[in-house]
N, C-alpha and C positions, 0 to 999 in steps of 0.2 A: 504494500500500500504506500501511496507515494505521499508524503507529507503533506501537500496540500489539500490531498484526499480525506486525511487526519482532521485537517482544521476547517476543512469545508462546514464543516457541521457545530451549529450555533452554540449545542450544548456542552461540546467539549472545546468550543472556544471560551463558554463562560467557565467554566471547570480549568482551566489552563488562569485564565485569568484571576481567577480566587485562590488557587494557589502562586498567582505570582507575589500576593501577598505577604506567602508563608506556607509553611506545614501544616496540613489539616487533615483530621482523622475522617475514614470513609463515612462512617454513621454522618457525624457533620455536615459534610460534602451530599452527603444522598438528601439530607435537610434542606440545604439551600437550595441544591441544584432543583429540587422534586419539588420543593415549592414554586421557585420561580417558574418551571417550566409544565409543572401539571404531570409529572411524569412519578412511574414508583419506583422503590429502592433496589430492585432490581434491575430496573432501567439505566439507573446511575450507576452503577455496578458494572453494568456491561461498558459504560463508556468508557468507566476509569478502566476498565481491564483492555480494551484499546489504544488509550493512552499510554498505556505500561507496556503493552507489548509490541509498541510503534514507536518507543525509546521517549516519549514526553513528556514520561512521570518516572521519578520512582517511589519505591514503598518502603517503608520502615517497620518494623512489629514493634511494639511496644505492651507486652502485655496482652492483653488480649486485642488490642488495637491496632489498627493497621492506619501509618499515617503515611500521607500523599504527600508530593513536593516535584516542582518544575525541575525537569530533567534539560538542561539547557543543548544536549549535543543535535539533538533533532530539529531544534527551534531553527540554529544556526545552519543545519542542510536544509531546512525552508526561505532561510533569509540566503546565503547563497544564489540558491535555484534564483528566487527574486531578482539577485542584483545584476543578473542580466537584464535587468526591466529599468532598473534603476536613471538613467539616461531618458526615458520617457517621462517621468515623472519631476526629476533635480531640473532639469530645461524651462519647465513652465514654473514651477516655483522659484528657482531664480528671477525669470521674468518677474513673476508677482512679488516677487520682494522689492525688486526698481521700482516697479510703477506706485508701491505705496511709498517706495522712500519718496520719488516724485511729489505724490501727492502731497505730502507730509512737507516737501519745500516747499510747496507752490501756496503751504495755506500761509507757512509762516511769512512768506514774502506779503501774500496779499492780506494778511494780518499786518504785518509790517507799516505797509505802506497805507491804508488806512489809518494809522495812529499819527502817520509822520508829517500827512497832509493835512492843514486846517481849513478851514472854511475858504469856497470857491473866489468870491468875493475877495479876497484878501482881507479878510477880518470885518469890512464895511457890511451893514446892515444894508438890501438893497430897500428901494423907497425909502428910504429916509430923507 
């Protein structure tokens, strides 16, 4: 399964995500995840066992607990794969960084220049 195939899926991206937090034990994890998503603990179950055997997680026992934690080597073969992409996305966000810097000059100029200019008139009141 190819990593992307991994993260395709909303519920073990929120699960990846709740663990980037920290260490969390399954019971826990089937809680949040089964609430937010309507699903039961053996639902979550299956995806952490996905997650572990597609290198995303690992597991710890503790007791009779078994805790979860972001297995970073996989994350990094999907950022990888990515950063052949990379050049399509840095291109326009550079651009969109100019044009706010831009904007960002253009206001303090014409903020500027409104403070520095006084009445048209040169100071005379007209009709008077």
């Amino acid at each position: 399964m190819h990593a992307l195939d991994v993260l395709g899926d909303p519920v073990r991206r929120r699960i990846l995500e709740v663990l980037a937090r920290g260490e969390h034990a399954a019971g826990a994890l089937a809680d949040v995840i089964g609430t937010e998503f309507g699903i039961s603990q053996p639902a979550v179950s299956q995806h952490l066992r996905v997650l572990r055997e597609q290198g995303f997680t690992r597991v710890r026992v503790d007791g009779a607990r078994r805790l979860y934690a972001v297995a970073p080597a996989a994350l990094q073969e999907a950022e990888a794969w990515l950063d052949q992409f990379r050049g399509f996305w840095e291109q326009r966000l550079d651009a969109l960084g100019t044009e706010l810097a831009r904007g960002q000059h253009r206001g303090r100029r014409v903020d500027g220049a409104a403070r520095s200019e006084g009445p048209q008139d040169g100071g005379q009141r007209l009709g008077a």
